[in-house]
N, C-alpha and C positions, 0 to 999 in steps of 0.2 A: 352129385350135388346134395347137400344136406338143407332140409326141408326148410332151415334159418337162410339159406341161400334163395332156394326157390320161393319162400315168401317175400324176399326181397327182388327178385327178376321178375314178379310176376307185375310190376308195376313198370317196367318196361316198356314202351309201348310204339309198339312199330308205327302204327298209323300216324303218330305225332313226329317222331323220328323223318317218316319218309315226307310227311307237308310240311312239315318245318325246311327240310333240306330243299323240297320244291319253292319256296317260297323266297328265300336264298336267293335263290337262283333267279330267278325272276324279276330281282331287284337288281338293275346294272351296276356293277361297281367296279370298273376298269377305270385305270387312272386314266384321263385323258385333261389335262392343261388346259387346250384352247376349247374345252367345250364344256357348254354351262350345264350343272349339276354333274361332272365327269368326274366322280370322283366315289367316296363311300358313308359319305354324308347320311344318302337315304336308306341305306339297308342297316345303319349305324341304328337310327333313330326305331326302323323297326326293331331292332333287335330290343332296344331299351325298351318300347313298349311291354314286347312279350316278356323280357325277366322281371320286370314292373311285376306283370298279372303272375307269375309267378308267386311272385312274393321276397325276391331276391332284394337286396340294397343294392343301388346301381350307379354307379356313377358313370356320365358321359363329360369327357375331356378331350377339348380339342387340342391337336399336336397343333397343326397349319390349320388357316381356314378352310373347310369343307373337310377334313381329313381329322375325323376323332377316334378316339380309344374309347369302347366303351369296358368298361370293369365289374361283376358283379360278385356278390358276395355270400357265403349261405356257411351261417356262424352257429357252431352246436352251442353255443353262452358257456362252454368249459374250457379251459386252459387245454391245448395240447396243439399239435403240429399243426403247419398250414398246406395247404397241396395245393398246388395251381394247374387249371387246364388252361392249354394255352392254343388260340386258332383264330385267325387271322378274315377279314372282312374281305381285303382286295384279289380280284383275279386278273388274270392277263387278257390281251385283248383276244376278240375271236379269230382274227383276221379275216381272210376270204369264205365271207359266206357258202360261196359257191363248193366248198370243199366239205360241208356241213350237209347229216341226212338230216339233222335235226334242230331245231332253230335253238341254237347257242342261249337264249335265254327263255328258254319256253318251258324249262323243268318237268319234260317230256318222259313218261313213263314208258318202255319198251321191254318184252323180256325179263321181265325180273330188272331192269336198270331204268337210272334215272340217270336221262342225258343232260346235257348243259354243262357250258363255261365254269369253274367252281366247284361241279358237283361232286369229282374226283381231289381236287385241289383246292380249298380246302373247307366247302362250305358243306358237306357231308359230315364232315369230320367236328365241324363248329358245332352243327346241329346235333350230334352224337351227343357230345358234348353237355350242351345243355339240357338233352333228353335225360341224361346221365343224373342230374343234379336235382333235376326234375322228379324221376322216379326214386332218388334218394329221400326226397322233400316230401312225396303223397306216400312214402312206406313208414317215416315214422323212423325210422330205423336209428336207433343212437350211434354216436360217434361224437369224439373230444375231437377239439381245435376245429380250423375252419377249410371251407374250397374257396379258390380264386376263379374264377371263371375272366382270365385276360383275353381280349377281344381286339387285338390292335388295326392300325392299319398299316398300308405300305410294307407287306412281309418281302411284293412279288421287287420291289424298286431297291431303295438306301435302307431299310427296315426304320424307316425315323418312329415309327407308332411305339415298337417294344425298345430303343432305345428312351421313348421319354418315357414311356411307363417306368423303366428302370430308375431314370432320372429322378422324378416325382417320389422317390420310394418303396414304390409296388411291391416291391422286389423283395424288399429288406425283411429277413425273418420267415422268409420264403425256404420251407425245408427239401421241398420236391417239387418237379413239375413233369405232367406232361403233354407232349408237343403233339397237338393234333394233327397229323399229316398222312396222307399216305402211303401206308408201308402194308399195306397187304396183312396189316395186324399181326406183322411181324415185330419182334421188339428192338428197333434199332438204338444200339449204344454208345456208335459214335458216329461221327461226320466231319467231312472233306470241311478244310477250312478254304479263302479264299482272297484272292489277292487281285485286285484289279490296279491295272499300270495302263496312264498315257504316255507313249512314247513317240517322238519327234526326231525327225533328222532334218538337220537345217542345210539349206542350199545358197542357190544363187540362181536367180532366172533367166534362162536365155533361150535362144531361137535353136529350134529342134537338128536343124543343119549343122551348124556351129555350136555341138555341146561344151566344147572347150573353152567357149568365153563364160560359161557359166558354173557352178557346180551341181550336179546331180544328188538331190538326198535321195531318189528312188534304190539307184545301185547302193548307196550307204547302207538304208531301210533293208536290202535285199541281205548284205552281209551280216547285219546286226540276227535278224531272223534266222538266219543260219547257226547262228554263235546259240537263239534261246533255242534252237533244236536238240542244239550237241547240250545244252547244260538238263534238258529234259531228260535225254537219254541218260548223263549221269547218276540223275536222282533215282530214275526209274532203274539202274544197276547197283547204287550206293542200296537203296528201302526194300527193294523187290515188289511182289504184288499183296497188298495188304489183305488181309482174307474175306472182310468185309466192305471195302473201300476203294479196289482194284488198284489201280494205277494214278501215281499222282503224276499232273498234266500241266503244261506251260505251251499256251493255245494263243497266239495271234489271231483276232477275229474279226477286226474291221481293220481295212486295208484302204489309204484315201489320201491322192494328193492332184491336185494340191488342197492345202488343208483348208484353205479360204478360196474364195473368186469358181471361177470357171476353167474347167480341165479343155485344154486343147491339143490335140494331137502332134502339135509342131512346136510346141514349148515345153521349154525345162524350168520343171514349177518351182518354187523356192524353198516347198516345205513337203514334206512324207509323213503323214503318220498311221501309228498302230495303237490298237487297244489289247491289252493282256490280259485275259480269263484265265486267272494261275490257279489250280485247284491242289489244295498240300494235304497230306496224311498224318499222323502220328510219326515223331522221327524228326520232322522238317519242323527247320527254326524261321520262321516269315521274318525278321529281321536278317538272317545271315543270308536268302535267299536274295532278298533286295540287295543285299552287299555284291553279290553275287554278278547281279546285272549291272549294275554300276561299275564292276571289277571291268566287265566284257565289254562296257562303253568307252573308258578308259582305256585299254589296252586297245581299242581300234582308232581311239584317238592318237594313240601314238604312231601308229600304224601309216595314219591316211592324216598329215596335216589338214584336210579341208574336212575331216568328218569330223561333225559338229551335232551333237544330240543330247536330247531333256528328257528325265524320269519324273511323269507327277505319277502320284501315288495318291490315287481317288477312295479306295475302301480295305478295311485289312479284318477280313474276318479269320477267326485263328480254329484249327479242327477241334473236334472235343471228343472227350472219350471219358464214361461213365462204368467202373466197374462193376461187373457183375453183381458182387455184393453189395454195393450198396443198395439201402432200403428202397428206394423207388425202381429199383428194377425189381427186386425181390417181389415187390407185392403185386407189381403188374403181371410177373412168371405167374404166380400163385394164381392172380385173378385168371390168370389163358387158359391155365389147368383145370378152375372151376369150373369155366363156362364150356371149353369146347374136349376137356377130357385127356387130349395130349402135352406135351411138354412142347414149350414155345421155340418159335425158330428163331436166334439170335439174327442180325444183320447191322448194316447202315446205311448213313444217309446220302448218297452222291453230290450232292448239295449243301450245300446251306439255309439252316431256319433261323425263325427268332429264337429258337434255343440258345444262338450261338453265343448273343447277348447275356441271357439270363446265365449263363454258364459263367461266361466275365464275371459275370455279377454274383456270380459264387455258390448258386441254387445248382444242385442235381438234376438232370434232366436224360429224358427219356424217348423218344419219338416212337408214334405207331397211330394206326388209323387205318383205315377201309379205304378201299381202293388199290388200282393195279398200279405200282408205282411206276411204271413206263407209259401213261395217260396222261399225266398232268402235262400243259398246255396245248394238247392235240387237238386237232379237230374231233368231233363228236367224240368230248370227255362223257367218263360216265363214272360211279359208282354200282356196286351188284349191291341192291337191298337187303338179302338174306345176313351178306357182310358188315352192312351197314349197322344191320339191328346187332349182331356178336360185337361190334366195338361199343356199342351203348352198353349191353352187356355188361363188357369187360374195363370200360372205364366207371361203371357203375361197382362193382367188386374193387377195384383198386381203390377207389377212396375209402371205401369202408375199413380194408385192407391195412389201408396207412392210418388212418386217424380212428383205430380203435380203443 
């Protein structure tokens, strides 16, 4: 590191780093509908106080009620690029306590880690974040054009927070971003896009005895799942295994009929359905794939006069891929180099982030962050601190990096 580096790291600061991320944590924000304040209203509101005393311009905008974006701003007054960090308020729920050594919201320090819901996914990574912007802000340090610090909600649900953000704007003029998530601070450049499908097969109800007076969607439902196997198989022998993104997957996940009433063992329900977690790579076109399954609906309708089946098509997120050269990879490699000395491990995302949006939206984007990327939604999630503090680090060097 050269001594202009290490004056600028040395405002860093772990202890703010690791209570901020505690503190996160601590505040519930799991979407939960039927229950009052379930939502991320209040870790929203904290967050606005602390960029407030910052010193940051802040806006908080609500998407839904109880469900805001908050946005903050730290503008050098020159003309030049804008960089956006982008990390997300909502975490998933904890489920069975009972499977928990450490109280899912207790922002419980052990070992070098900070346990809790979020701490891994992605509210380590928020805090990083802002630590980042932070120690940019107490060093003084120049730098043209401005950071975005986007804050949405709903990343873990429909991502409705960083679509409105986009909506509203935000977005526009946006040179680079990047996606605070966990990747082991590894620098991932592209990601699985994502295709969710309700799918139906319609019947006729009758008595379990006498299936013949009725028709069966279950055996239809049975044939159709067979057909998304073999077109799995196709894609996964047309693409092969992508070097970063392994195997692209067409996954049947909720299996349920009948689809309304009460299942009885001696009735033939009237209706079968499934949900489709389609996870695509680079290569795969999500319109000719949808073609795809409507081909194999069609074709078993001819097949079977009484199969009768519906495609809604709930969510269509598309994969991304960011090349290497472009600027916002370039300065996040450089900043890995500064701070930890080796050259950076390329990867991607198995997932989907709010990147996926901001990418529609034509901004460069980048993912990485602290934490074990096979932790997020587990029981006793954690972050490693020492980790935590290297991505404050290195998201602190990447802005300066970009908007010098």
């Amino acid at each position: 590191m050269t001594t202009t580096i290490e004056s600028i790291l040395q405002y860093v600061d772990k202890k703010e780093v690791v209570e901020l991320t505690r503190s996160l944590i601590r505040i519930q924000s799991v979407y939960r509908p039927q229950v009052e304040g379930g939502n991320e209203e209040k870790v929203a509101r904290f967050i606005v106080d602390y960029l407030k005393n910052i010193g940051l311009d802040v806006f908080y905008e609500e998407v839904v009620p109880g469900r805001p974006n908050v946005i903050a701003i730290y503008d050098s007054g020159l003309p030049g690029k804008t960089l956006l960090f982008e990390g997300h308020t909502d975490v998933v729920t904890e489920g069975d306590l009972d499977s928990w050594t450490y109280d899912p919201f207790g922002g419980e320090i052990s070992n070098d880690r900070i346990y809790g819901r979020g701490s891994c996914d992605t509210k380590g990574n928020l805090a990083a974040a802002i630590s980042a912007v932070h120690a940019l802000k107490k060093s003084g340090a120049p730098f043209t054009g401005k950071i975005i610090l986007c804050i949405p909600c709903d990343e873990e649900g429909m991502m409705i927070g960083i679509k409105d953000f986009i909506r509203r704007g935000w977005a526009d003029g946006v040179d680079g971003a990047i996606i605070c998530e966990p990747e082991e601070n590894q620098l991932c450049i592209t990601q699985k896009g994502a295709i969710r499908i309700v799918l139906k097969t319609h019947g006729k109800m009758a008595h379990g005895a006498m299936p013949l007076t009725g028709i069966n969607p279950n055996t239809r439902m049975a044939k159709l799942i067979v057909e998304l196997d073999q077109l799995e198989q196709k894609e996964k022998q047309r693409l092969g295994e992508h070097p970063y993104l392994g195997w692209p997957s067409i996954t049947p996940t909720i299996l349920q009929a009948p689809v309304k009433g009460e299942p009885q063992i001696n009735v033939v329900p009237a209706q079968c359905m499934t949900t489709l977690d389609i996870r695509t790579v680079p290569g795969q076109e999500h319109d000719q794939l949808r073609r795809e399954i409507e081909d194999i609906i069609e074709r078993l309708s001819k097949d079977d006069p009484d199969f009768t089946a519906t495609l809604d098509l709930i969510e269509d997120r598309p994969w991304t891929e960011t090349d290497k050269e472009n600027e916002v990879v370039q300065v996040v490699a450089q900043a890995y180099r500064q701070v930890t000395g080796k050259d950076p491990v390329y990867n991607g995302v198995p997932g989907a982030t709010d990147g996926t949006f901001l990418h529609l939206a034509g901004v460069p984007i980048l993912t990485t962050g602290a934490g074990d990327r096979h932790i997020p939604h587990h029981a006793d999630e954690y972050v490693d601190i020492n980790e935590l503090v290297e991505t404050v680090q290195i998201y602190t060097l990447s802005a300066l990096n970009f908007l010098k």
